[in-house]
N, C-alpha and C positions, 0 to 999 in steps of 0.2 A: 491404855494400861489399866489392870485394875488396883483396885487397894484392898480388895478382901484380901482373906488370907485363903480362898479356896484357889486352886492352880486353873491356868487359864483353860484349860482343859477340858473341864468342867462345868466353861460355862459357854453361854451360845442360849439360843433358839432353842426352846425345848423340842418343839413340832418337830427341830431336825433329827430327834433321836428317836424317832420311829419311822420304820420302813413305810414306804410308799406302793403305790399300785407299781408304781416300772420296778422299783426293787425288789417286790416280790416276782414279779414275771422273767424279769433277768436274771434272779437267781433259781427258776425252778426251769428257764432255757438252759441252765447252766448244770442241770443234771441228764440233760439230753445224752450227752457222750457217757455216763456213767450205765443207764438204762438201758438204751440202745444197746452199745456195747456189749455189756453182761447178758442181755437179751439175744445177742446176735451171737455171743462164746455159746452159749446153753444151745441155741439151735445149730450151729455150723459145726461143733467138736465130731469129726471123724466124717463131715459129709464137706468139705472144699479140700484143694494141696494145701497141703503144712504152709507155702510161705505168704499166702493172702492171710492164714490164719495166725500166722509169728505177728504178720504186720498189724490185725486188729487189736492183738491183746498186746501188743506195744505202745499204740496208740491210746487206748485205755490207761495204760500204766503211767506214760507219758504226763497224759492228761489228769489224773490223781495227780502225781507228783508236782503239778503246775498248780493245783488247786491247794493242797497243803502246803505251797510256797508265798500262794497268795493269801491265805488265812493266816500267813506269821507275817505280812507285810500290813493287814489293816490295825494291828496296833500301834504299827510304828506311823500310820499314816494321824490316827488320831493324837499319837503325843508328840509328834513334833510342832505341834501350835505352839506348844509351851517352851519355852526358852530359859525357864528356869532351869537352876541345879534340879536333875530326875531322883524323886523319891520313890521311892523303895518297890510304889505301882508300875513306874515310868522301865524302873530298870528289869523287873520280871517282863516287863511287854518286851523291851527290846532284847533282851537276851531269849526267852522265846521265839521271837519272831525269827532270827538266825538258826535258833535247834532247830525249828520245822524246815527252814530250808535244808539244813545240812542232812538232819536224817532224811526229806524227799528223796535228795538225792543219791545217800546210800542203798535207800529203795531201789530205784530207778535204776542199780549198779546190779543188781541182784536176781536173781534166777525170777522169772512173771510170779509164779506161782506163790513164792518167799515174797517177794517184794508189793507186792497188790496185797498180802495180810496187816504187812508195818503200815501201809500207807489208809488202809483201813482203821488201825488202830492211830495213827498220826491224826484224822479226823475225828474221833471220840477226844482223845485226848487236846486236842485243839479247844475242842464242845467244851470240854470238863475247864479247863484254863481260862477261857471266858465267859464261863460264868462267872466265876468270880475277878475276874479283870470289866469287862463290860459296866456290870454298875458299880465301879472305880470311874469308868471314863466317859460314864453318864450316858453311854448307849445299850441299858438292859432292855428298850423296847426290843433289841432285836434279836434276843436269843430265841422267841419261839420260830421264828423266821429259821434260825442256825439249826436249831434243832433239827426240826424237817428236813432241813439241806444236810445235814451231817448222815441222820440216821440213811436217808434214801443212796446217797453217795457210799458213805461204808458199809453198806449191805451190798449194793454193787459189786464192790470190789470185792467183798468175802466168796460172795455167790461165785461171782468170775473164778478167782484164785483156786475155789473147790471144783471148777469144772475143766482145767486146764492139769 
């Protein structure tokens, strides 16, 4: 238990709030599907059948919408340490963390072309949210890490969305 007055949240192992070699690598395997994909829409548009190619940019879109679900799930994973009544940081994370599912989702319901833009725009805006949430919750080592993974992810999916 502590007795400051800072929320338990906040504290820990500093070392642990900076990404590591496997967390960088993990998440730069985790733009594989993003690249590829858009890579693969830009050269396959009009030379395979239409339903290898519905299946690719499905799968793409699929995969965005799993990725912006999982980016509203890592604040709730950071403040649930805390057991306190949630101040005002605790409650923008968790009610965020739900809009990005929900609008994934609505993505995900939506015409590829319409829905690969919102979920592009869902990862900027995600970006833009934790910066200022992160050093709240004492993990700003890792925004230049997000960065990178944001911008390379939402370019994907814009590129994609324009060549469908």
């Amino acid at each position: 238990m502590t007795t400051s007055s800072t929320p338990s949240y906040r504290q820990g192992d500093p070392a642990q709030a900076h990404p590591g070699e496997l967390a960088r690598k993990l998440g730069y395997a985790g733009l594989i599907p993003f690249v590829g994909g858009a890579l693969f829409v830009w050269l396959l548009t009009g030379r395979i059948d239409r339903e290898p190619f519905i299946f690719l940019v499905n799968a793409i879109t699929g995969y965005a919408a799993l990725i912006v679900s999982f980016l509203g799930g890592l604040p709730w994973g950071l403040v649930m340490r805390d057991a306190a009544e949630p101040d005002d940081t605790v409650r923008k994370a968790l009610w965020w963390g739900i809009a990005y599912s929900l609008l994934a989702w609505v993505a995900l319901c939506m015409p590829a072309h319409a829905g690969l833009v919102v979920l592009g725009t869902l990862l900027i805006v995600a970006y833009l949210n934790d910066r200022k949430l992160y050093p709240a919750l004492g993990v700003e080592h890792w925004l230049t890490l997000r960065f990178q993974l944001t911008a390379i992810a939402s370019l994907s999916c814009f590129l994609t969305a324009a060549q469908i």
